[in-house]
C-alpha positions as CSV (number, residue, x, y, z in Angstrom):
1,X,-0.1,-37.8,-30.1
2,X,-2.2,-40.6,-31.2
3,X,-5.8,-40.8,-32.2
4,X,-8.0,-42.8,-29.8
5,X,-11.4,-44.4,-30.4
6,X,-13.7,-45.6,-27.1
7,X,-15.5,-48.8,-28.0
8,X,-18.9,-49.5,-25.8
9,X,-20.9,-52.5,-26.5
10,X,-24.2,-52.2,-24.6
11,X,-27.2,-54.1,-24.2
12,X,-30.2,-52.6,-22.4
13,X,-27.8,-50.5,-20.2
14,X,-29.4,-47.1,-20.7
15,X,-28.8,-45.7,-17.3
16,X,-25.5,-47.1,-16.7
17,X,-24.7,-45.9,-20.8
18,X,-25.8,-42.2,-19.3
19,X,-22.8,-42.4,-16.7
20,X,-20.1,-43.7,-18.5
21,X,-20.7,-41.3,-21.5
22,X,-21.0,-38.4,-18.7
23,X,-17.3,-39.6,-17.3
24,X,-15.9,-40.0,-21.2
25,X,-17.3,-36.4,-21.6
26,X,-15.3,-34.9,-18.4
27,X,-11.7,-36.4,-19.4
28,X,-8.9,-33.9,-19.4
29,X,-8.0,-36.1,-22.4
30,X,-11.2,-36.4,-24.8
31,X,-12.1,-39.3,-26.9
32,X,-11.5,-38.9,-30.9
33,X,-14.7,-40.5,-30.8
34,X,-17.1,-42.7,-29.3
35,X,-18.8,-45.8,-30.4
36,X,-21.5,-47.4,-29.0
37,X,-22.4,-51.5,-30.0
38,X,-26.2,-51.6,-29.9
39,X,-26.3,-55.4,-29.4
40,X,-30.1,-55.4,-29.5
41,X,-31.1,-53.3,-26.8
42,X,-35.0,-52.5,-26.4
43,X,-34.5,-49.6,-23.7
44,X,-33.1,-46.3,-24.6
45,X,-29.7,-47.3,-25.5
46,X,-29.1,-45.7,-28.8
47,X,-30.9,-42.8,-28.1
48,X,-29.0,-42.3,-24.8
49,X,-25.2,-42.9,-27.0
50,X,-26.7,-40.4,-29.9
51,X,-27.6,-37.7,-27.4
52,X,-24.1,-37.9,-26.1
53,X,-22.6,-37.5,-29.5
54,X,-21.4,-40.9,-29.3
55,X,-21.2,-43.0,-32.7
56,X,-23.7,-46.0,-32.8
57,X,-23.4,-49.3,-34.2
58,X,-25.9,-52.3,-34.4
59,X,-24.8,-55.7,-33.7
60,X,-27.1,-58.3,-34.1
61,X,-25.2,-61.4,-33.1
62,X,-26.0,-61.7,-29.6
63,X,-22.8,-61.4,-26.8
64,X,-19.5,-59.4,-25.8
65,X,-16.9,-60.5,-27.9
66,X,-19.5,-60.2,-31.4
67,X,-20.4,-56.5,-30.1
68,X,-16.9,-55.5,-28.9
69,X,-15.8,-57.0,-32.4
70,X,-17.5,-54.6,-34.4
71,X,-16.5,-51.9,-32.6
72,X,-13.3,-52.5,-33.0
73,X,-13.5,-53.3,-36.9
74,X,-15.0,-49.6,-37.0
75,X,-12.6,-47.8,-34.8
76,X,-10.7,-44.9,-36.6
77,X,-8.3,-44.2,-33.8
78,X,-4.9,-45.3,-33.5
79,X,-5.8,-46.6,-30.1
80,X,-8.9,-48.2,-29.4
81,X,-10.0,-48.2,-26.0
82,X,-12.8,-51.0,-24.4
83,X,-15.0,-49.8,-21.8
84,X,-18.3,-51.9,-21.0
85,X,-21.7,-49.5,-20.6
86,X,-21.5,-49.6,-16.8
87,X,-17.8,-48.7,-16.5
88,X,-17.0,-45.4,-14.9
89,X,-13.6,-44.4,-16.1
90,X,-11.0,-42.1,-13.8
91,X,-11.4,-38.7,-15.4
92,X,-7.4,-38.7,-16.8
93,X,-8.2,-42.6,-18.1
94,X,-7.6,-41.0,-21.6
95,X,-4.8,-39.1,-20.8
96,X,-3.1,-42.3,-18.8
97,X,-3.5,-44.5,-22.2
98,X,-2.0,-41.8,-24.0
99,X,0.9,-41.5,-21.5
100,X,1.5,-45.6,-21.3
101,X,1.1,-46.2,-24.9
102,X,3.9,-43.6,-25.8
103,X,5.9,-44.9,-23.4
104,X,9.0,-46.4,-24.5
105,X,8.5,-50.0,-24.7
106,X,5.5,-49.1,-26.6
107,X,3.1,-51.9,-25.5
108,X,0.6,-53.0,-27.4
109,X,-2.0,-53.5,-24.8
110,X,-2.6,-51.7,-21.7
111,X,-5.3,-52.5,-18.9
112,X,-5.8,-53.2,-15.2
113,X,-8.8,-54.3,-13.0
114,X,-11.4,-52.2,-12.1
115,X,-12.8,-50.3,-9.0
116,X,-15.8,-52.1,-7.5
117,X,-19.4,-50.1,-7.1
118,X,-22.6,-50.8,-6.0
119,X,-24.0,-53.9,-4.1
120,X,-22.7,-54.7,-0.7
121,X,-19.2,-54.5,0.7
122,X,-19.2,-58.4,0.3
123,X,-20.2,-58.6,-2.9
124,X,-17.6,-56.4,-3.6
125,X,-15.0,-58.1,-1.8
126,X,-15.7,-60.9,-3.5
127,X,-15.5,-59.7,-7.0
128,X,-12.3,-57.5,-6.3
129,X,-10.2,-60.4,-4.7
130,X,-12.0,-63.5,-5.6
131,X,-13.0,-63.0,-9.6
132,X,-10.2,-59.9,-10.7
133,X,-7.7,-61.4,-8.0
134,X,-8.0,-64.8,-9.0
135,X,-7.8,-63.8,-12.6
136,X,-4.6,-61.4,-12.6
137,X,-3.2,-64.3,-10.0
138,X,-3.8,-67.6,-11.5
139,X,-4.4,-66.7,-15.6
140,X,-1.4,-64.3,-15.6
141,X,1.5,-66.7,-15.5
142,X,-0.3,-69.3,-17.3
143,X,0.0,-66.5,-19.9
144,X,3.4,-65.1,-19.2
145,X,2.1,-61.8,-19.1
146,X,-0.8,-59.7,-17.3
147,X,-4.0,-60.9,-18.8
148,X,-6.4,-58.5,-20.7
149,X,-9.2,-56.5,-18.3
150,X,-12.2,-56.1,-20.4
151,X,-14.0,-53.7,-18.4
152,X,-10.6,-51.4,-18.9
153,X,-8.2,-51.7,-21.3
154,X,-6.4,-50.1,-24.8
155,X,-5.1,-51.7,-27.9
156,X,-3.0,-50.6,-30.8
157,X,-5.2,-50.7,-34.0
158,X,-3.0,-52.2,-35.9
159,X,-2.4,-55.0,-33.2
160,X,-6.3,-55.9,-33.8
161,X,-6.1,-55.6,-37.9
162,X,-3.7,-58.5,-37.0
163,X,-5.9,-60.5,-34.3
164,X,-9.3,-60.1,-36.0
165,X,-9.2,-63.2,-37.4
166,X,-7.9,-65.5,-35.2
167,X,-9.8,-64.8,-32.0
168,X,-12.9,-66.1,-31.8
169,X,-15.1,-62.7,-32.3
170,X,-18.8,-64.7,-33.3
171,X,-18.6,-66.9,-30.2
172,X,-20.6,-65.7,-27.2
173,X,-19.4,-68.7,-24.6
174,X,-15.7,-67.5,-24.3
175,X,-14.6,-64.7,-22.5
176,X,-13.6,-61.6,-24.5
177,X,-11.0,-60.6,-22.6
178,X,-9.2,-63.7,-22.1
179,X,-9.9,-64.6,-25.8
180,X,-8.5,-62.0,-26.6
181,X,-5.2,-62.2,-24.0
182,X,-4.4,-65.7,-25.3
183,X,-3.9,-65.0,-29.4
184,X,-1.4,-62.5,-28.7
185,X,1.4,-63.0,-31.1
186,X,4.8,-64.2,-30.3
187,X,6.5,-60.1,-29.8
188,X,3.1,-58.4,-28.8
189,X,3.2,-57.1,-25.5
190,X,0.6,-56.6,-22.6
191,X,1.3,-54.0,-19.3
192,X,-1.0,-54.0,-16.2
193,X,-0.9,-50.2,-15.4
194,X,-2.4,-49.4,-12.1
195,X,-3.1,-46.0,-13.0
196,X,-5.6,-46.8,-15.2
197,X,-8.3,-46.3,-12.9
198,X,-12.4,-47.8,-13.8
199,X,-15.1,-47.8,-11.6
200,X,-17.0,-51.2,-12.5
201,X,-20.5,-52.3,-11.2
202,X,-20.6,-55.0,-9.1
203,X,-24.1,-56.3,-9.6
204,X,-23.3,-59.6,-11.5
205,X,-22.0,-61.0,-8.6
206,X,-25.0,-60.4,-6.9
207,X,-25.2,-64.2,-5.8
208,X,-22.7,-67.6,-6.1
209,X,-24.2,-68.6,-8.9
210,X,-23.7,-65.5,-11.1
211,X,-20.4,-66.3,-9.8
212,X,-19.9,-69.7,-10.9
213,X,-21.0,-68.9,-14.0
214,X,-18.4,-66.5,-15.0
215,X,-15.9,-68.9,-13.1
216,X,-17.0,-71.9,-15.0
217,X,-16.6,-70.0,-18.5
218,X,-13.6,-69.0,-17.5
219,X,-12.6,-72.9,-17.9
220,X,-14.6,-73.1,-20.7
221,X,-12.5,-70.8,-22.5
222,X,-9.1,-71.9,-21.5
223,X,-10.7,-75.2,-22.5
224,X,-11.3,-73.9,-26.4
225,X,-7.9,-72.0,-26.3
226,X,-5.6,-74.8,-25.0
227,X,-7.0,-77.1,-27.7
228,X,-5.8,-74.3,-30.3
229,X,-3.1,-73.3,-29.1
230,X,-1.7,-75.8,-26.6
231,X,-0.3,-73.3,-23.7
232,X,3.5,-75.2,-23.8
233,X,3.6,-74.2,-27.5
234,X,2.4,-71.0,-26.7
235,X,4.8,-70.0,-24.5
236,X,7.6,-71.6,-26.5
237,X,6.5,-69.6,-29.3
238,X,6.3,-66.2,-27.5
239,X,9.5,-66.8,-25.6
240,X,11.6,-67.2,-28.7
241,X,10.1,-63.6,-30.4
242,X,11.4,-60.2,-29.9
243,X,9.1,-57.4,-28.9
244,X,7.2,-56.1,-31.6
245,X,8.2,-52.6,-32.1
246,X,4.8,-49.9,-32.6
247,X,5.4,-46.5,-33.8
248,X,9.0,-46.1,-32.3
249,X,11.5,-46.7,-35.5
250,X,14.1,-45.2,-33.2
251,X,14.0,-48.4,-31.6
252,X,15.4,-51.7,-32.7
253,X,14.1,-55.5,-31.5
254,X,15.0,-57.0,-28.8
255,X,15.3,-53.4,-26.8
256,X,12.2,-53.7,-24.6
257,X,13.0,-51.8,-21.4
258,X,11.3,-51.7,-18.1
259,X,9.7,-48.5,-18.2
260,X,11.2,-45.8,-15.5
261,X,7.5,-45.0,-14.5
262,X,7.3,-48.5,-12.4
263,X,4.4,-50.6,-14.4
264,X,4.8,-53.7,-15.3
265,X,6.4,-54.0,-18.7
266,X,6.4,-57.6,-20.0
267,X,6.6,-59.4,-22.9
268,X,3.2,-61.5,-24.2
């Protein structure tokens, strides 16, 4: 069994930080620990995370990816698992990274989408098949691989020792997740698995623009990235690289299976 850290960044999300640590505290599979990212909150945040036993960090640098960051350079687990402050993770979430990272393909991320709460049944519609669609549809065979959820989602600890310093952790204009999704190394490995299973709050797509605003960094980001790492070298690099093998000596390169569960094993 491996030891798993929860990483939370929150700003001013008090009463959405109350739930989520209420759902991390009901898991049939607890948390090693918890770490909240006090990215500068002025509500109860760090009180809320404290009372909960949770383990709280300041960030000062304002946005996801800085918070999330410094999280994840803290993490003593294994595994590091991402939830944001208004996520409301599955009660066996824990138990289901567990089970998918000891699988034997041994991937090196695991994540899914997330089930909408909150608003109207539009607004949900729109951000379950228009924003998460969209972005499992289009963005995942750009990548070759399911992209990265950041809402809901696991990664090997050693993977991040070896990404922490080429995605771009100090920028808030690029999304985390996808940031994060497109400097996976030639062998590392991401698997959407549908049984990871987060409630997600759909108030920021409250109206179009909120919206376009996530759609239009979106571009922004596969903008910075493709300069980078142009995506035709980026696949030419992954394609040629054997899966990176994590924790599984028994296993040799090259011997990446489809796992017999059903999810969707495939190489980054």
């Amino acid at each position: 069994m491996s030891t798993i850290s929860v990483v939370i960044p929150s700003l001013d999300d008090a009463e959405f930080l109350i739930v989520c640590l209420r759902a991390l505290a009901a898991q049939t599979r607890p948390a090693d620990e918890v770490i909240v990212v006090d990215n500068g909150s002025v509500d109860d945040t760090a009180a809320v995370a404290r009372s909960a036993g949770a383990r709280v960090l300041v960030e000062a640098t304002r946005g996801i990816w800085p918070a999330t960051a410094t999280g994840f350079d803290a993490a003593r687990g294994e595994i590091i698992a991402r939830l944001d402050a208004d996520s409301v993770p599955a009660p066996d979430w824990l138990a289901e990274v567990e089970r998918r990272m000891s699988a034997r393909d041994r991937p090196t991320v695991v994540t899914n989408g997330g089930t909408f709460y909150g608003r109207t049944a539009l607004v949900r519609w729109i951000a379950r098949n228009i924003y998460i669609g969209g972005y499992f549809t289009v963005i995942g065979p750009l990548l070759g691989h399911p992209p990265i959820f950041g809402s809901n989602y696991a990664i090997r600890a050693d993977a991040w020792r070896r990404l922490r310093d080429l995605v771009h952790r100090d920028r808030a204009d690029v999304h985390d997740d996808l940031d994060l999704a497109w400097w996976m190394q030639p062998g590392m490995t991401v698997v959407r698995d549908r049984r990871l299973v987060v409630g997600v709050s759909a108030r920021p797509f409250d109206t179009p623009s909120g919206l376009w605003r996530r759609v239009r960094m979106a571009f922004h980001t596969m903008s910075v990235e493709s300069r980078e790492w142009p995506p035709l070298r980026r696949r030419r690099d992954r394609r040629r690289a054997p899966a990176w093998i994590w924790e599984a000596p028994e296993l040799r390169e090259g011997s990446l299976e489809h796992d017999a569960d059903g999810d969707d094993a495939l190489p980054a």
